[in-house]
C-alpha positions in Angstrom: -38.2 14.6 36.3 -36.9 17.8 37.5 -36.7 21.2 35.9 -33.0 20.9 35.5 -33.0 17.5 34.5 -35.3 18.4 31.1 -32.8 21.3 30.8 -30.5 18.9 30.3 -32.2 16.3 28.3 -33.1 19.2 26.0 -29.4 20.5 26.0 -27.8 17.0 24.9 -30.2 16.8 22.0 -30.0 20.1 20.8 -26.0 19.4 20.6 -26.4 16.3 19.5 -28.5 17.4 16.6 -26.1 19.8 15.5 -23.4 17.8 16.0 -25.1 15.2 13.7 -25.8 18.2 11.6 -22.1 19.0 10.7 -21.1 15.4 10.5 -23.5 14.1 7.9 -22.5 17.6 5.9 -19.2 16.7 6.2 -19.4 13.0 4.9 -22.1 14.3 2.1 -18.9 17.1 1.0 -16.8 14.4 0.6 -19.0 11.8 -1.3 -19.6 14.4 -3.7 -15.5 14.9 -3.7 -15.4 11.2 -4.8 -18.1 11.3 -7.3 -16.4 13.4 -9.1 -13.7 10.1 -10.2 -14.5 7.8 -12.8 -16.8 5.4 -12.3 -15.4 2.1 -11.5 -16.8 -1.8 -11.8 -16.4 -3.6 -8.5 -16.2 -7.2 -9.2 -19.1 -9.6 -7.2 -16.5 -11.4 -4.5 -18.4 -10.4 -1.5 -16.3 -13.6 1.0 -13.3 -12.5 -0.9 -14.1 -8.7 0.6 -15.2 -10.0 3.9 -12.5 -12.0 4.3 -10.1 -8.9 3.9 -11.9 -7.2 6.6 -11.2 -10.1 8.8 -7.8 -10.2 8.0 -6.9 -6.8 7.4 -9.0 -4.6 9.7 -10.1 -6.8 12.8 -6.7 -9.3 12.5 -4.6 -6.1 12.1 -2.3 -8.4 9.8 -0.3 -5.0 7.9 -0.3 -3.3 11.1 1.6 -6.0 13.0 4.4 -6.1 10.5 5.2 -3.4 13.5 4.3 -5.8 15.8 5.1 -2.6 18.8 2.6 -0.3 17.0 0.6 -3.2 16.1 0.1 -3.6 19.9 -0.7 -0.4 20.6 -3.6 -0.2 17.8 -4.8 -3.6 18.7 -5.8 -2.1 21.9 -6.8 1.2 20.8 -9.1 -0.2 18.2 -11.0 -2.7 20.3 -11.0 -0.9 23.7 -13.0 1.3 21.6 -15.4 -0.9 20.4 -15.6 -1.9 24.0 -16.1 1.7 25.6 -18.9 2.4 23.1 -21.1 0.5 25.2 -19.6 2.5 28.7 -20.8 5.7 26.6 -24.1 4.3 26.4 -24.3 3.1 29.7 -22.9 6.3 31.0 -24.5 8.9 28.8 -27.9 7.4 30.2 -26.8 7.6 33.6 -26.5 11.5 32.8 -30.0 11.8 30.6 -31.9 9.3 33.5 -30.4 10.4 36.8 -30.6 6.5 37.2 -26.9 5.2 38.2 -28.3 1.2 37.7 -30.6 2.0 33.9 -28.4 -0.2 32.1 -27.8 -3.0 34.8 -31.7 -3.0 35.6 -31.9 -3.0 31.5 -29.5 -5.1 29.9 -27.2 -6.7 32.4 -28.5 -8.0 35.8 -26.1 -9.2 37.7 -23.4 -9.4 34.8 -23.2 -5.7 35.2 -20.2 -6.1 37.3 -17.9 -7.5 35.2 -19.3 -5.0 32.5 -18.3 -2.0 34.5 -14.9 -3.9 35.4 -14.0 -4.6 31.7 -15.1 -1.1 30.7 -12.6 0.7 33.9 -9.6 -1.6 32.7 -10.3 -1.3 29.1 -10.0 2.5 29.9 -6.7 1.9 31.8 -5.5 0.5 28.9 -6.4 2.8 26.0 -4.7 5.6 28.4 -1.7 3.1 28.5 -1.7 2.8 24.7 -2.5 6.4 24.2 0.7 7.2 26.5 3.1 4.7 23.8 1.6 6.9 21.0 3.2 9.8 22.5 6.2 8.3 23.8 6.9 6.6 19.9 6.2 10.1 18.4 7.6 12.8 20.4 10.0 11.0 23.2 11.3 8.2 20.5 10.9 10.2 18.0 9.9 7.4 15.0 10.9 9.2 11.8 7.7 8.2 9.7 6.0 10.0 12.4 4.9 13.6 12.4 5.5 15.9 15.6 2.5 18.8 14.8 -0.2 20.1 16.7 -2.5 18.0 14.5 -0.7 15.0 15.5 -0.8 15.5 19.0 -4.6 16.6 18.8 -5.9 12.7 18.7 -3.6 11.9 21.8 -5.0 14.8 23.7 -8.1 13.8 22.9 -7.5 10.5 23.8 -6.5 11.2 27.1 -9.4 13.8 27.8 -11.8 10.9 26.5 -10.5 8.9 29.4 -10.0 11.0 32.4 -13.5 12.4 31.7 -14.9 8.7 31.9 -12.9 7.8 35.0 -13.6 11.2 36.5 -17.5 11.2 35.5 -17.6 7.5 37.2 -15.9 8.8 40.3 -17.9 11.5 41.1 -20.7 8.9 40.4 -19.3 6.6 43.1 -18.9 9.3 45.8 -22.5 10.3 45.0 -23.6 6.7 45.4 -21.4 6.5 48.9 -23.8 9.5 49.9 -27.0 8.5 48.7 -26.6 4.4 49.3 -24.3 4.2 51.8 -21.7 2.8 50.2 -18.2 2.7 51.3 -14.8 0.8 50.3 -13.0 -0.4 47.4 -14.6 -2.9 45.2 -13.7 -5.1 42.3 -16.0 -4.4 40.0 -15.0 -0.6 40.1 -11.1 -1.5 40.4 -9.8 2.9 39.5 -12.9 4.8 40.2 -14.0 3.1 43.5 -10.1 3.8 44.8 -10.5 7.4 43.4 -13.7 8.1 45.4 -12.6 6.7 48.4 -10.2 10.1 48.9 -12.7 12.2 47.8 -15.5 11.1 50.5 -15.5 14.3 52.1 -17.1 15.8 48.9 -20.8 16.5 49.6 -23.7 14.6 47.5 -24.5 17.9 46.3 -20.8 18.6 45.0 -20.3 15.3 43.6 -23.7 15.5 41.7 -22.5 19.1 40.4 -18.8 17.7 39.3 -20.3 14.3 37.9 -22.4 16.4 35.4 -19.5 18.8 34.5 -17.5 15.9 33.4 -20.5 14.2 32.0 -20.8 17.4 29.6 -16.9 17.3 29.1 -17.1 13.8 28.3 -19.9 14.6 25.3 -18.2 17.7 24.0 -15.4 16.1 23.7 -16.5 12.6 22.2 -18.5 15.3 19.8 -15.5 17.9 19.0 -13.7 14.3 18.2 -16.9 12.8 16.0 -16.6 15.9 14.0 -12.8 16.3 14.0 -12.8 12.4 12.2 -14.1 13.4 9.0 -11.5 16.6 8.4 -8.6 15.0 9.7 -6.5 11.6 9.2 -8.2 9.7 11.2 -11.3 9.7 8.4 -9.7 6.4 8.4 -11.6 5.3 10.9 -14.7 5.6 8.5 -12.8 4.8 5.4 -10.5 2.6 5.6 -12.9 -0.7 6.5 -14.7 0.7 3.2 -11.5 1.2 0.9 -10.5 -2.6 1.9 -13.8 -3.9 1.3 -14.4 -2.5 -1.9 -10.3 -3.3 -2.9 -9.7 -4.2 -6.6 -9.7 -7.9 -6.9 -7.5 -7.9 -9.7 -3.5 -9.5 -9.2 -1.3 -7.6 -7.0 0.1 -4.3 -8.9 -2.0 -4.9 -12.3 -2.5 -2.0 -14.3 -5.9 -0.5 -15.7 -5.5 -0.7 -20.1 -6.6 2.3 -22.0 -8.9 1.8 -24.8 -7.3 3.9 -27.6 -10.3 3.4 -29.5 -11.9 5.8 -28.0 -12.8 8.4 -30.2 -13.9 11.2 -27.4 -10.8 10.8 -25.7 -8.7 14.0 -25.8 -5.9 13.5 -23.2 -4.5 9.8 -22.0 -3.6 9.1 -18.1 -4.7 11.2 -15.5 -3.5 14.9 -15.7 -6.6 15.8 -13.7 -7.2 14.8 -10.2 -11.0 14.1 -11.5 -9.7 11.6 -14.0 -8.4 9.2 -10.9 -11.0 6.7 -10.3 -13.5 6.8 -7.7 -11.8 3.9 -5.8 -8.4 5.8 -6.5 -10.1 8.8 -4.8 -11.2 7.0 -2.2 -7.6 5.5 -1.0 -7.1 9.5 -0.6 -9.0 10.1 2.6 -8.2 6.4 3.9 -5.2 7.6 4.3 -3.8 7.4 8.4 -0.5 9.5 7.6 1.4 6.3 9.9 4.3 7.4 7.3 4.9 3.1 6.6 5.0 3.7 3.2 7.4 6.0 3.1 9.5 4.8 5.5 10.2 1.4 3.3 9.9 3.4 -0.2 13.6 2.9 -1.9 13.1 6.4 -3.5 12.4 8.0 0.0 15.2 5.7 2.0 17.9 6.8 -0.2 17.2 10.9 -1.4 14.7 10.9 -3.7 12.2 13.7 -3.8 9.4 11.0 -3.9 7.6 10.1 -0.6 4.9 8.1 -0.8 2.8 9.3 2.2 3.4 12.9 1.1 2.0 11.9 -2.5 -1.5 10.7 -1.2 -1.4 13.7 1.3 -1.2 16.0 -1.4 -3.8 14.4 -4.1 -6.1 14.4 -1.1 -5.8 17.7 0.3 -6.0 19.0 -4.0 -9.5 17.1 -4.0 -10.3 18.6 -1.0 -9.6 22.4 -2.4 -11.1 21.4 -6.0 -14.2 19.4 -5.5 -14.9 22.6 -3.2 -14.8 24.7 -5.8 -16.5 22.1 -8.2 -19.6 21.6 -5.7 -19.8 24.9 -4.0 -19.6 22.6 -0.6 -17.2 23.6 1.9 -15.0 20.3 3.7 -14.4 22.3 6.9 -17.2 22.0 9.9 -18.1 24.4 11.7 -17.7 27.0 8.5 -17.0 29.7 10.7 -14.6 28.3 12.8 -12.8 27.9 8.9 -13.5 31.0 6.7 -9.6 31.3 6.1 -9.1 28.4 4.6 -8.2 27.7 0.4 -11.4 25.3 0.1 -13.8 27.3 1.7 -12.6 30.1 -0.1 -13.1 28.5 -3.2 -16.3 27.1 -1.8 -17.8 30.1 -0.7 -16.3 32.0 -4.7 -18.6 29.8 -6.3 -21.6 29.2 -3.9 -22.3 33.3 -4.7 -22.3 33.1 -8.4 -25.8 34.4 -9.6 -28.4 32.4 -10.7 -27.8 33.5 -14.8 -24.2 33.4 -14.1 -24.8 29.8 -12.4 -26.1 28.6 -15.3 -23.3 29.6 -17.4 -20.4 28.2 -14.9 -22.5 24.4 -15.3 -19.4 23.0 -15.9 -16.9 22.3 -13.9 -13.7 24.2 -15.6 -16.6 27.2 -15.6 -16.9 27.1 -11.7 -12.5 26.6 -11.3 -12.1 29.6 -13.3 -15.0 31.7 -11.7 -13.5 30.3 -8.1 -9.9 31.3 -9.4 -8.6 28.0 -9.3 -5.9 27.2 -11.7 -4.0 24.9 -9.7 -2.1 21.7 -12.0 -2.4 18.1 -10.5 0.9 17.6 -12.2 3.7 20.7 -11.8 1.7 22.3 -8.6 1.0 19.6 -7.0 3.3 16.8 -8.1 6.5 17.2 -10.1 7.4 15.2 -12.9 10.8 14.3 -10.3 8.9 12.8 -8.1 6.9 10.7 -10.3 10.1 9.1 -12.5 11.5 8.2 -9.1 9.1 5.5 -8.4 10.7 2.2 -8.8 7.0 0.5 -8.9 8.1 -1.8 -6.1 4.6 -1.9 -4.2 6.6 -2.3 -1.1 4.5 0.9 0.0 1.1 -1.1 -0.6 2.4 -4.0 1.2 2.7 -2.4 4.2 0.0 0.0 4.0 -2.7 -0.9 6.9 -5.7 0.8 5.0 -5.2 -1.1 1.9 -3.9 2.3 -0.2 -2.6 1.5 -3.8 0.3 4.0 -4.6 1.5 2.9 -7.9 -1.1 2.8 -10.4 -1.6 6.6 -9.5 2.0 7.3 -10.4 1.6 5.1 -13.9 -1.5 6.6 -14.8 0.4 10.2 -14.2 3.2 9.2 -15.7 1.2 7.9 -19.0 -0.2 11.8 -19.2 3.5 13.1 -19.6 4.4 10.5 -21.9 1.3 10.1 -24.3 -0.6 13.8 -23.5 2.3 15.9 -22.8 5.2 14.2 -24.3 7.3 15.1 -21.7 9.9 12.5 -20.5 13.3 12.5 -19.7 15.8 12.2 -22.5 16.5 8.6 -21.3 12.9 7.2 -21.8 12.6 8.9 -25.0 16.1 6.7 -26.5 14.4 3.2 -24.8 11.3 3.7 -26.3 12.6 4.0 -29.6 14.8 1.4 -29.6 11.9 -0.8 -28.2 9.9 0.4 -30.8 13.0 0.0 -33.8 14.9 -2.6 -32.7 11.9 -4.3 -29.6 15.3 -4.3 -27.0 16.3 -1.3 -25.0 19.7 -0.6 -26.2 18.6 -0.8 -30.0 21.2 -3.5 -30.5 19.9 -5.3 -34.1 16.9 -7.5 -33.2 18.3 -10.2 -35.6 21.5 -10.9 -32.5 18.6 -12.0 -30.2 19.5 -15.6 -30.8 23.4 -15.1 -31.0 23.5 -16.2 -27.1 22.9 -19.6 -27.8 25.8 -19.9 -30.2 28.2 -19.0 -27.7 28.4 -22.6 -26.2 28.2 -26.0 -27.4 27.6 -27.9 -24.9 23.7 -26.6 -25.0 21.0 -27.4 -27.3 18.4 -24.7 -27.6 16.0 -25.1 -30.6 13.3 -22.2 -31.9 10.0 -23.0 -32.7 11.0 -23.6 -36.2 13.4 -25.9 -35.6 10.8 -28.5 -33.2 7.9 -30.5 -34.5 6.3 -29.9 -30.7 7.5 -28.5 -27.5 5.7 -28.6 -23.8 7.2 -24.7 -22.7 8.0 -21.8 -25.1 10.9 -20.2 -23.2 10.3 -16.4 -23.2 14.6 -15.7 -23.1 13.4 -11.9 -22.8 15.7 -8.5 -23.4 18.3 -9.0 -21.0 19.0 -12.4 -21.4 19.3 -12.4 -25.5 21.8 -9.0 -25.0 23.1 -8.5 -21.7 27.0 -10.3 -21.2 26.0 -11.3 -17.6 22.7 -12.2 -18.2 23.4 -14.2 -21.1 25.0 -16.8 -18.7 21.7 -17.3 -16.7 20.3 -18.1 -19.7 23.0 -20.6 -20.9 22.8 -22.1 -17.1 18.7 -22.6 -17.6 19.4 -24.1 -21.0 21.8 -26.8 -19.1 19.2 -27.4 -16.3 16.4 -27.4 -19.3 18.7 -30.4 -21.5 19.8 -31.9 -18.0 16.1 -32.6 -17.1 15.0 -33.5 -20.3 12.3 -30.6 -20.8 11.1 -30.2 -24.2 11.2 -26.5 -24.8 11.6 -24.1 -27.2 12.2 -20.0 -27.8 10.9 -17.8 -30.3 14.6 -17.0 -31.8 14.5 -13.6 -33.6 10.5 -13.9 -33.3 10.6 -12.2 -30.2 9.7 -9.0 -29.2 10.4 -7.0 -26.0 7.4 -7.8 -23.5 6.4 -4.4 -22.8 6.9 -4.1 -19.2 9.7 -1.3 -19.6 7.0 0.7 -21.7 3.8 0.2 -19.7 5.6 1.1 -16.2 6.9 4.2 -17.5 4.0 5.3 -19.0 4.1 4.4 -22.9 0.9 2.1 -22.8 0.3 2.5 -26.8 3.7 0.6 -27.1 3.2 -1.8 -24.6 0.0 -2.9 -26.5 1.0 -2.9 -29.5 4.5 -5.6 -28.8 1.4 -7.0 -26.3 -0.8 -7.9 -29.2 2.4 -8.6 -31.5 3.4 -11.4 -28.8 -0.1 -12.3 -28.3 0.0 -13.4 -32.1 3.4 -15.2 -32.0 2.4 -16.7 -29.5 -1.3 -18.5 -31.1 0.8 -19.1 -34.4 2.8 -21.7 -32.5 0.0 -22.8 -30.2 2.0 -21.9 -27.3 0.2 -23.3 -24.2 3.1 -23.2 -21.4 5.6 -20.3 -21.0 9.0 -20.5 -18.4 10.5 -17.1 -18.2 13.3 -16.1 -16.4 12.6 -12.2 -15.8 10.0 -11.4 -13.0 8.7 -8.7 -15.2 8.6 -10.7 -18.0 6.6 -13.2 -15.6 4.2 -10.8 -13.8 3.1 -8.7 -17.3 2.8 -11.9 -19.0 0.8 -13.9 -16.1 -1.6 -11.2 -14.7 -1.8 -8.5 -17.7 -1.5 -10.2 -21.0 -4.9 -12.2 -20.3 -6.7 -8.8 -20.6 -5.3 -9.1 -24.4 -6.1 -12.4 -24.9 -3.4 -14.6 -24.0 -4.4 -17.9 -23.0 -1.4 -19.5 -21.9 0.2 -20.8 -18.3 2.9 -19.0 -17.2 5.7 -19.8 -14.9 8.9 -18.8 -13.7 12.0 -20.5 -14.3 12.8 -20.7 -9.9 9.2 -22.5 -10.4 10.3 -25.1 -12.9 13.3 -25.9 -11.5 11.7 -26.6 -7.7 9.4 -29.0 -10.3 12.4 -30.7 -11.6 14.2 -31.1 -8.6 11.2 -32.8 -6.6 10.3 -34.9 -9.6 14.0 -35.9 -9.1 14.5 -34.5 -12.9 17.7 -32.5 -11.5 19.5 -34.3 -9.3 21.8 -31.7 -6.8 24.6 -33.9 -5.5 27.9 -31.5 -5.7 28.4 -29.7 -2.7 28.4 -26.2 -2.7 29.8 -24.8 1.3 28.8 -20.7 0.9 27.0 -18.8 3.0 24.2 -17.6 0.9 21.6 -14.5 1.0 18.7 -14.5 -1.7 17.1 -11.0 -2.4 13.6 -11.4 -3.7 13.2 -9.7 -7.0 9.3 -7.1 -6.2 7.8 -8.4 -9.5 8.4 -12.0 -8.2 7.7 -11.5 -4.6 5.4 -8.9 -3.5 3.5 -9.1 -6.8 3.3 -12.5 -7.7 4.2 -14.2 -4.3 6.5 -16.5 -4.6 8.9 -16.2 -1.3 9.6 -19.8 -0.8 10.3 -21.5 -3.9 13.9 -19.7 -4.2 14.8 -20.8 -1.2 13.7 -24.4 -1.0 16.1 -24.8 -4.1 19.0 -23.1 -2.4 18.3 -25.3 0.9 18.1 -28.5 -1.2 21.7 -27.8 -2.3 24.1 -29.7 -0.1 26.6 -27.7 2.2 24.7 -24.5 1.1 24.0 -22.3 4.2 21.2 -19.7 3.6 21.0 -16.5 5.9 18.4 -14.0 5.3 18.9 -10.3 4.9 17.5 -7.4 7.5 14.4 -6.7 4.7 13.5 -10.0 3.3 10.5 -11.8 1.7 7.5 -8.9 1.6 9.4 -5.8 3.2 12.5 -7.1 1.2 13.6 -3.7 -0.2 13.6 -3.0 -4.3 16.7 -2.9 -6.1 16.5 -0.2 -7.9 15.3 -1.4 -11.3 12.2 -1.3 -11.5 9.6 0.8 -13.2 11.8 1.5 -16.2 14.4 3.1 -13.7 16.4 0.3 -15.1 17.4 2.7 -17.8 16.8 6.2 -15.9 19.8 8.0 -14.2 19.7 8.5 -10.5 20.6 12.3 -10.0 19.3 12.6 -6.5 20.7 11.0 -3.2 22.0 8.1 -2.8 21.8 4.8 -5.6 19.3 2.3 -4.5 21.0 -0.7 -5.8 24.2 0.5 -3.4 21.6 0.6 -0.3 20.8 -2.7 -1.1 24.0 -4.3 -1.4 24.8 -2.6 1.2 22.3 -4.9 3.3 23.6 -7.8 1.8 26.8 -7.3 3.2 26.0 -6.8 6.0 25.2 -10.9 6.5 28.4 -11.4 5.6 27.8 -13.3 2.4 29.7 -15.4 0.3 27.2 -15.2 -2.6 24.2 -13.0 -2.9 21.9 -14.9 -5.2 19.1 -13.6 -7.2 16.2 -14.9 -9.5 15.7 -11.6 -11.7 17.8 -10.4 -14.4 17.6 -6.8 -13.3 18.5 -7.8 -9.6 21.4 -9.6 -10.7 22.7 -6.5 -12.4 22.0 -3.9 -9.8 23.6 -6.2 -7.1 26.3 -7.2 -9.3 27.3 -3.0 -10.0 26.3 -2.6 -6.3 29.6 -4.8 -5.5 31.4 -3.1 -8.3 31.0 0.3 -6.7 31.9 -1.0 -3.3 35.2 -2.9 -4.7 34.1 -6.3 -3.3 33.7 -8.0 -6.2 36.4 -10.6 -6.3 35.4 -11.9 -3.0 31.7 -12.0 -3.3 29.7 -13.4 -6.4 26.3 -12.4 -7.4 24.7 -15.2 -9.4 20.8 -16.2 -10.2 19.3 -19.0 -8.8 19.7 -21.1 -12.3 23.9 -20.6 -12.4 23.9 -22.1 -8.5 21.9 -24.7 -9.8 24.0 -25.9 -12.6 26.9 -26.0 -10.1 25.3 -28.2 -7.5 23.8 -31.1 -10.7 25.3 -34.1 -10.0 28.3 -34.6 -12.5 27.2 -38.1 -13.2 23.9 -36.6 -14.4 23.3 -36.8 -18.3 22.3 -34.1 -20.3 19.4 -35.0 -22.3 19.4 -33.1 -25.5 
């Protein structure tokens, strides 16, 4: 080996080393940044999490709900897989001086097609890389950013490429020197046409060139391996890790708060610290792709709140505070970032004395010795952005690193309520009318029953008035008080009698569920009407529960059980697709409308029932169902949700108006609904646009009782 082939060797090493060097003190920076969360459990479902890796990270299932950019990241992510074994194969070439190491090696006489796959693979990442710039700066998507940090990856992308395909090239004009070689060949489809233009190059020049884009190549792939870690694309690491380790628990369930905990001083997180570690670690799996906020009801129609920007923020306020916590600076090389807030804060506490270091042991010591004082909630978000939320998930759904938005706005939103007290006037009146009167509007909790009075032709008996009953019907808030609601309740009751389903409600028993409470941050009150309901429910040996509110259905189903409750639950679109294929409820009247269902969140993206809804609607004779733009899991909130049922919308435009708006646009005779708070906010969503006399807005249960065969007997 030649003097200036060690040089080399000892060159690449030394980079490599201190490449490696910042890396692994990057990654170590930011574990410590995690640790810093509350520990969490991770439940033992190790096929469960492989399976999501499978489906989520090498099936690329969220990211081809944009089936263009789906494309594009399909080919990104396994052309890189693929060219990590051309790096390998051509960083020895440069360390050996041996073109053929990994063919002799490895691949025989394979090595053709390996070198073919690797030059077309690299064809088509520079393809892909070409869309990404196209889609962001020519197209300009609107969830996209247009910085210099955004362009970064693309040009380094590009240089990735060209450096491969240049490196090769000068190989093969060195190879057309020293073998003899000459014309285009199939296994080297780009770089074999390349070289044969450049044959007039000498062996010496071409061995010169190949090794200064062999060194580009490196410095590059090694600016980029130490550029992942500080940047977005930390999802690359992350995100395989925040899937796997994903909570297990039901779509959108919230974490309970033991208030018997006598060392806790504050309740929800007013401290970026009091996040959990799996909360934490969404942060830096973040890929800034801008889906969430670009399907986010708050974001789509004014609203301060933007999902994307929310995660940005928490992570880049970890980032500044766990450097002050740990005295570790995030940025790599430190030099290169000496003006930056964290390493500021880093470096403020890294020079404390060894006495004073002993004093500033805790963390609040080593903030206030650093000179940090920054608030997770008023500097960093603002109590406008976090009442905005509408606790749709439709941001998780589409999220392709498995982020979880929501329980991070709850659990800030339970700091104002419970530590701080501060909520808007609005909250303050339904809480206390839950809390007096267990209904929103603190109408007297004895007129819960009155709706069943108001016809005749229904029987609906309480549980004091039955011996034994297979479902206690949970008639819920809206249905006992609300005039429009109280007719999906007296349609169920006819479908109920008409199928001859032995039910029964709690009457003036009942109590408000608690949903409204927990989403907007009151947890104390939504355990104690939980545990309230909880005991109702095991003094009448409840065993089955219909319910026709998806809230009602979700917090009963997937967050009660934490309480106790033992009990199936099921929603009333669920019953009646029971009924009707038992041949219980028989739909002979013809009903000719052209129908549009909007899916209710808390039924659809949190509980999963899509198809049920519209199987009834299609089993209606002459009914002719059309689907909106935003339908089944991207169908977009109404508005309602996450106590903004009772919250005034200051800011931009209302949601429940975007959304009718939608509807319209199918040209609908009736927009049907299986929610109670849909119903409304597409009902006033008509209202406000004056089309209310020609198109209805009904539940699922009122175009149900019109189709029953009239020759049908109600069984009472």
């Amino acid at each position: 080996m030649s003097g200036l082939a060690i040089l080399n060797l000892i060159a690449f090493f030394a980079v490599l080393a201190y490449v490696l060097y910042l890396f692994t003190h990057i990654l170590y920076s930011r574990y410590l940044y995690l640790k810093l969360g509350q520990e969490v459990d991770f439940k033992q479902a190790f096929k469960e999490r492989l399976n999501e890796i499978l489906v989520q990270v090498f099936g690329h299932s969220k990211l081809f709900k944009d089936k263009k950019s789906g494309i594009m990241h399909f080919v990104m992510f396994y052309g890189f897989i693929i060219l990590q074994f051309g790096a390998i194969d051509l960083i020895g070439k440069g360390l050996s001086g041996n073109p053929y190491w990994l063919k002799e090696l490895v691949f025989g006489s394979a090595y053709g097609a390996f070198v073919f796959m690797q030059e077309i693979t690299v064809l088509l990442i520079i393809l892909a890389a070409g869309y990404a710039f196209y889609r962001r700066f020519i197209e300009k998507l609107p969830r996209l950013k247009r910085n210099f940090k955004a362009s970064l990856v693309i040009i380094f992308l590009f240089s990735l490429m060209l450096t491969v395909l240049f490196s090769l090239t000068m190989e093969a004009v060195m190879l057309i020197h020293k073998d003899h070689l000459s014309g285009y060949t199939l296994a080297h489809p780009v770089t074999s046409l390349l070289a044969g233009g450049l044959t007039g190059l000498s062996g010496g020049a071409a061995t010169t060139l190949f090794y200064i884009f062999w060194w580009a190549h490196n410095l590059v792939l090694f600016s980029f391996l130490i550029y992942v870690p500080q940047s977005k694309h930390f999802h690359l690491i992350m995100a395989p890790v925040n899937i796997f380790l994903k909570r297990m628990d039901p779509p959108g369930k919230l974490n309970s708060i033991d208030f018997e905990e006598e060392s806790a001083e504050e309740f929800g997180v007013g401290k970026i610290e009091n996040f959990t570690q799996k909360q934490l670690m969404d942060l830096y799996a973040c890929v800034e792709c801008g889906r969430c906020t670009n399907v986010c009801p708050a974001a789509g129609t004014g609203k301060m709140l933007s999902p994307m920007d929310m995660i940005v923020k928490l992570r880049d306020h970890l980032t500044e505070k766990g450097a002050a916590i740990t005295s570790r600076t995030p940025w790599m090389p430190a030099f290169a970032f000496k003006g930056t807030t964290a390493n500021q804060l880093a470096s403020a506490t890294a020079t404390v004395s060894e006495a004073e270091n002993e004093a500033a042991a805790s963390a609040e010591a080593k903030l206030e010795h650093a000179g940090y004082d920054k608030q997770l909630i008023g500097d960093v978000m603002t109590a406008t952005e976090l009442w905005a939320c509408t606790t749709c998930r439709n941001c998780e759904e589409v999220c392709p690193v498995g982020n979880e938005h929501v329980d991070k706005i709850v659990d800030m939103r339970r700091y104002l309520v419970m530590t701080q007290g501060d909520m808007p006037a609005e909250a303050t009146r339904v809480f206390n009318n839950i809390e007096r009167q267990s209904n929103p509007w603190g109408l007297n909790r004895k007129e819960r029953i009155d709706w069943r009075d108001e016809r005749d032709d229904i029987h609906v008996p309480t549980v004091k008035e039955v011996d034994d009953f297979e479902y206690l019907w949970f008639v819920g808030s809206m249905a006992s008080y609300d005039n429009r609601n109280k007719k999906v309740a007296q349609a169920l009751a006819k479908i109920l009698n008409t199928a001859g389903v032995s039910f029964a409600i709690l009457g003036n028993e009942e109590k408000n569920s608690g949903d409204t409470p927990r989403r907007m941050g009151n947890e104390y009150l939504f355990q104690q009407l939980c545990m309230e309901n909880i005991a109702t429910f095991e003094k009448y040996n409840v065993k089955k529960i219909v319910t026709a509110c998806p809230h009602t259905y979700n917090i009963l189903k997937n967050e009660y059980p934490d309480f106790g409750l033992q009990a199936e639950v099921i929603h009333h679109t669920e019953l009646i697709w029971q009924l009707i294929k038992k041949g219980r409820l028989k739909l002979g009247k013809e009903i000719n409308q052209r129908i549009t269902y909007h899916d209710s969140c808390y039924l659809g993206r949190y509980n999963g029932v899509y198809d049920i809804p519209r199987e009834i609607l299609k089993a209606i004779p002459g009914v002719e169902l059309v689907e909106m733009e935003r339908n089944r899991d991207l169908g977009m909130c109404c508005g309602a949700g996450g106590g903004m049922m009772w919250l005034e919308e200051d800011q931009g435009k209302r949601v429940n108006l975007a959304r009718t708006e939608q509807a319209l646009a199918v040209k609908p005779d009736t927009i049907s609904s299986a929610c109670p708070y849909c119903l409304t906010m597409m009902s006033d969503g008509t209202k406000m646009l004056e089309v209310e006399d020609s198109i209805a807005t009904k539940d699922i249960a009122e175009i149900v009782v019109e189709a029953l065969d009239t020759e049908q007997a109600m069984v009472h």
